[in-house]
C-alpha positions in Angstrom: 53.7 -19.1 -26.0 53.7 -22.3 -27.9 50.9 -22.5 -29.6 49.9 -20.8 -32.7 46.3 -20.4 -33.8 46.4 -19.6 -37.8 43.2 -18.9 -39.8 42.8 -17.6 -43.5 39.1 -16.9 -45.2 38.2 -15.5 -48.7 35.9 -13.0 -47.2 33.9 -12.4 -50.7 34.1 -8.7 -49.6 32.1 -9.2 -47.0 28.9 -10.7 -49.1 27.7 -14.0 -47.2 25.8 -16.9 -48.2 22.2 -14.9 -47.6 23.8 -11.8 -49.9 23.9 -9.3 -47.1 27.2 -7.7 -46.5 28.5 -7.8 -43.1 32.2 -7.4 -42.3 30.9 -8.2 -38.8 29.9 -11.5 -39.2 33.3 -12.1 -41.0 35.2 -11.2 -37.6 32.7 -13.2 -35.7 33.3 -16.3 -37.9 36.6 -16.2 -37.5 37.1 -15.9 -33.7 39.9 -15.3 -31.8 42.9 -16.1 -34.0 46.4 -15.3 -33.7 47.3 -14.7 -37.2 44.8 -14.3 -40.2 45.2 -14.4 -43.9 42.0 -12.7 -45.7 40.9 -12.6 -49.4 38.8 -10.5 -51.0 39.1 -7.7 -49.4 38.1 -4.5 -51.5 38.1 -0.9 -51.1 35.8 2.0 -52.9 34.1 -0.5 -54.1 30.4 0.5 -55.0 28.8 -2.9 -54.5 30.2 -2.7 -50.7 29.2 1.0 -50.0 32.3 2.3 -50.9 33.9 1.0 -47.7 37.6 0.9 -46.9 37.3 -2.8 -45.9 41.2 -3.8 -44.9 40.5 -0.3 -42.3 36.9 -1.3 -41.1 38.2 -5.2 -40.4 41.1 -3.6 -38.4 38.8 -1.8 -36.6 36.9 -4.4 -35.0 40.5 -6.2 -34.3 42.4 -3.1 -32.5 45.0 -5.5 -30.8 46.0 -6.7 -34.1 48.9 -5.3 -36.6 47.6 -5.6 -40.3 49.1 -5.0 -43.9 47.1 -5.0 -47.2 48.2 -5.8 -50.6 46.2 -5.1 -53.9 45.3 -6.7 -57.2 43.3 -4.6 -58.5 44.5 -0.8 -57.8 42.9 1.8 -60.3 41.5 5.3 -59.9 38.5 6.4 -57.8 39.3 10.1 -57.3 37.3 12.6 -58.1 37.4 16.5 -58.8 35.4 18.6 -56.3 35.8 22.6 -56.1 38.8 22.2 -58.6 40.6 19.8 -55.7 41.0 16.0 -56.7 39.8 14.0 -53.9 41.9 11.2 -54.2 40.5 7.7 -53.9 42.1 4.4 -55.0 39.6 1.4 -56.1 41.8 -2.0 -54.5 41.1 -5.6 -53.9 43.7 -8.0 -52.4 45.0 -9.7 -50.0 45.3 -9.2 -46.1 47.5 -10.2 -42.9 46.1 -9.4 -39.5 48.6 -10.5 -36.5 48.3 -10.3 -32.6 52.5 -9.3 -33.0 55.0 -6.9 -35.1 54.7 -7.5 -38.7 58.6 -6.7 -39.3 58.3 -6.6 -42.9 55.7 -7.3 -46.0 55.8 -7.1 -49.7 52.9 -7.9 -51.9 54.5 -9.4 -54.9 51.9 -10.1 -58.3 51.7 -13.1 -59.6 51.6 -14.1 -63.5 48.7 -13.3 -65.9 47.3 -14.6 -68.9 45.3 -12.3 -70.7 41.6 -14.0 -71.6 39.2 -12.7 -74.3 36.2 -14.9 -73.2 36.4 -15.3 -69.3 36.5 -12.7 -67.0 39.7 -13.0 -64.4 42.1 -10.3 -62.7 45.4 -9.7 -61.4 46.2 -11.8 -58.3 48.9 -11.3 -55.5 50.7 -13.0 -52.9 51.0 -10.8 -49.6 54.6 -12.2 -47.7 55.2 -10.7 -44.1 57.4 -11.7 -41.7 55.8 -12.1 -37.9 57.2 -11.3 -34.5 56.2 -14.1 -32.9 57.2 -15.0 -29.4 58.4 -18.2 -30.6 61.1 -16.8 -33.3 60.1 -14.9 -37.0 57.5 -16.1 -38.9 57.2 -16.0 -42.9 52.9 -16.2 -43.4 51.7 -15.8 -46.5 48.0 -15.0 -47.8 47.6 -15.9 -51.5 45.0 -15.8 -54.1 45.3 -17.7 -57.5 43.2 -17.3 -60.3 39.9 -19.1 -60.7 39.9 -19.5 -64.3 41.8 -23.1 -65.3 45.1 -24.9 -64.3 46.3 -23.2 -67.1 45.7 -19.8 -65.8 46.8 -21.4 -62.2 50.3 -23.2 -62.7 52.4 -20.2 -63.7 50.9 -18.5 -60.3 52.1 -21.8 -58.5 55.5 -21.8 -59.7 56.0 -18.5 -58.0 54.0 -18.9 -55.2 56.7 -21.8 -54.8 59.9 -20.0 -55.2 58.6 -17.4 -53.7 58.0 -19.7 -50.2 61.2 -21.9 -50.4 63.8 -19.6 -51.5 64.4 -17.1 -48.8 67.6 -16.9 -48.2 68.6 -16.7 -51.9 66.0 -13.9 -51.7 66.9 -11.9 -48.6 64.8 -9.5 -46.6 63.1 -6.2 -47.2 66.8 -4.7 -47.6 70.6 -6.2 -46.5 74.1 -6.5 -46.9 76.4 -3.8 -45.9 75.1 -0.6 -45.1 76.1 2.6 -47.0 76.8 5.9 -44.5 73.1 6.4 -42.7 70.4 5.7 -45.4 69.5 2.6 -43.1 70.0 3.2 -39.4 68.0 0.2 -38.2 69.4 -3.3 -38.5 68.0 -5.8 -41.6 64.9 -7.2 -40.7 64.6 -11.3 -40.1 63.6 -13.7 -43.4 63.0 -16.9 -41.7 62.7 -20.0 -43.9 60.0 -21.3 -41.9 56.9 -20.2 -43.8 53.1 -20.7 -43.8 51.4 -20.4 -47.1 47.1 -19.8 -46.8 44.7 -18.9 -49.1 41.9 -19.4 -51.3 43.9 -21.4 -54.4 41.0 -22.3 -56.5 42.5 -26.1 -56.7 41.4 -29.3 -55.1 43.7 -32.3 -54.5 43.1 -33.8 -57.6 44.3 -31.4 -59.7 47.8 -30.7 -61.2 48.9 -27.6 -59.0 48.0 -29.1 -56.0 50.6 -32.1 -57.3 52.7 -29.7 -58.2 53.0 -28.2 -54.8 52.8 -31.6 -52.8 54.1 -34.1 -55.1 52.7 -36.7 -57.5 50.9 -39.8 -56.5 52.7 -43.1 -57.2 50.5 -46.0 -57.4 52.0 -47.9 -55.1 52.9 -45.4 -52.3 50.4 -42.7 -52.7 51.3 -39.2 -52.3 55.0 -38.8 -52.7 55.8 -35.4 -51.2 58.5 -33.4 -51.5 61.1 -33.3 -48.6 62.6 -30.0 -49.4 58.7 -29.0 -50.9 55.7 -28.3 -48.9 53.1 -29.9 -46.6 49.8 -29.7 -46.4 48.6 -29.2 -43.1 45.3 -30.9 -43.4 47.1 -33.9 -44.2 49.5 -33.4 -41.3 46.4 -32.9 -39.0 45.5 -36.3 -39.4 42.5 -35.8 -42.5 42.3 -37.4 -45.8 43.5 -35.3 -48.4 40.1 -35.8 -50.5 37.8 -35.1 -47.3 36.8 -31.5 -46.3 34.7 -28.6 -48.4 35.6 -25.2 -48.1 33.5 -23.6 -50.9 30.0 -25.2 -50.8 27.9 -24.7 -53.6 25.1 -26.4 -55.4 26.7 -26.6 -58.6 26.5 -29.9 -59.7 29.7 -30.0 -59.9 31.6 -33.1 -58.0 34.7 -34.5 -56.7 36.7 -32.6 -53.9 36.2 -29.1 -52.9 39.0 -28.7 -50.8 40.2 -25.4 -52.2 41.3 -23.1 -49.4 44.1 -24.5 -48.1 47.2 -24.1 -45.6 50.8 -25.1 -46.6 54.2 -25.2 -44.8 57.5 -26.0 -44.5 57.9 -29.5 -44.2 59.6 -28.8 -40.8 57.0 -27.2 -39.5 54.3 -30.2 -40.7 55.0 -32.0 -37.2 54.4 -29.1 -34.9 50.8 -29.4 -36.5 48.6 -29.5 -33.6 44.5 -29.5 -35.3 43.2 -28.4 -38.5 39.4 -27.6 -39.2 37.2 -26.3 -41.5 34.7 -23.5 -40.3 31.5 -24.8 -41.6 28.9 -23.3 -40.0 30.3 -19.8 -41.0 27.9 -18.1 -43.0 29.9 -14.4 -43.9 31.0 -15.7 -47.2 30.4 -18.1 -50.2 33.9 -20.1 -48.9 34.3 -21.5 -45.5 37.4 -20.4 -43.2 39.8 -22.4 -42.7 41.9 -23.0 -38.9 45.4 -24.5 -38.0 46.9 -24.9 -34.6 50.7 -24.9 -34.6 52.3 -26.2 -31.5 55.7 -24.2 -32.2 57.1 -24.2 -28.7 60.0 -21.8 -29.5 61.4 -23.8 -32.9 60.7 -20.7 -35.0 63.6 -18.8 -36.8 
């Protein structure tokens, strides 16, 4: 196989720079894409038509495997006849993959309760990938929009969470207890792609956090056991590229989608891009080539 074509995309439940909703246009965007990582995807919503959004996306993708995790998860049933009709009101996160998603678990990230500024519970969706070229970790991730200080607690786990597998282990493991598991332990690679719609741009303190701090001799330090950013191991400038366009006076970078990864996996980056002629959404989707050529696992 060798190559890997990666995309993630806060979809803004389907609500695109005109304000029509159109899942349609999200899949078009996109194009054909090996692995995805969407945002923003909702469920029973009433400002979407009450759609089942991560169902109707998979529908227009039927070669693809898919999992869906959810912030937000409160009650939408309803009593009809004396029956409850039972309906869940979600919005989270979303994998779609062209192979076997072995495992996944949607793990919440820290919040800060605000009494001024609206904000909501954010997860990181973890699966595991059956590629051809070895397991996978990918990772679609959505931190809070609020403030660094809302953001950096969400980082810290987002971190541990990518570069501490093995001290972590799969879905299950370890020796086996009569027949409760009769398949083997699933694979929890190290290698991992982290995507998603962060909220930060390059000049702020997460994305140091994540990267390393700038020395004012030798730029960006980077972290060799840390993550890389594959933008920067595309060949871009770190400050360059605008993935949330809006006319909101407000300036500096706008880089705030973004796509990390194990730093062993920064050299097999092939191209990364920025969609920006999409118009399904107020953010732009992002897309990374990885030239993997078997080194997986």
């Amino acid at each position: 196989m060798g190559l890997l074509r990666l995309a993630s995309y806060n979809i803004q439940y389907g609500k695109g720079k005109d304000g029509q909703y159109d899942l349609a246009r999200i899949v078009a965007d996109l194009g054909d894409r090996d692995i995805i990582a969407l945002q923003e995807v909702e469920v029973n919503f009433p400002r979407s038509g009450m759609v089942d959004q991560p169902a109707v996306i998979a529908d227009m993708l039927p070669h693809m495997h898919w999992v869906y995790g959810p912030g937000i998860n409160v009650d939408a049933s309803e009593m009809q006849g004396g029956r409850v009709i039972q309906r869940r009101r979600q919005y989270g996160n979303m994998v779609l993959s062209r192979w076997p998603i072995l495992s996944t678990v949607t793990h919440p990230l820290p919040k800060i309760a605000l009494s001024r500024v609206f904000h909501q519970q954010r997860v990181l969706v973890e699966t595991v990938i059956a590629t051809p070229d070895g397991p996978l970790r990918v990772m679609s991730v959505h931190l809070d929009h609020v403030s660094p200080d809302t953001r950096l607690p969400q980082v810290e786990v987002m971190l541990d969470l990518a570069l501490n597998a093995r001290q972590r282990g799969g879905n299950w493991g370890g020796r086996q207890s009569g027949d409760a598991f009769t398949e083997s332990a699933p694979p929890m690679p190290e290698d991992v792609v982290v995507m998603g719609d962060m909220n930060f741009a390059c000049d702020g303190p997460e994305y140091a956090r994540v990267l390393g701090d700038m020395s004012q001799w030798h730029g960006r330090t980077f972290r060799t056991a840390g993550l890389m950013d594959a933008w920067i191991a595309a060949g871009h400038f770190e400050l360059d590229g605008d993935t949330c366009p809006h006319d909101d006076g407000v300036e500096g970078p706008r880089r705030i989608d973004h796509c990390f990864l194990s730093a062993r996996l920064a050299p097999m980056v092939k191209a990364m891009s920025i969609g920006v002629d999409a118009q399904g959404s107020d953010h732009n989707p992002i897309f990374c080539d990885l030239d993997v050529q078997g080194r997986l696992g």
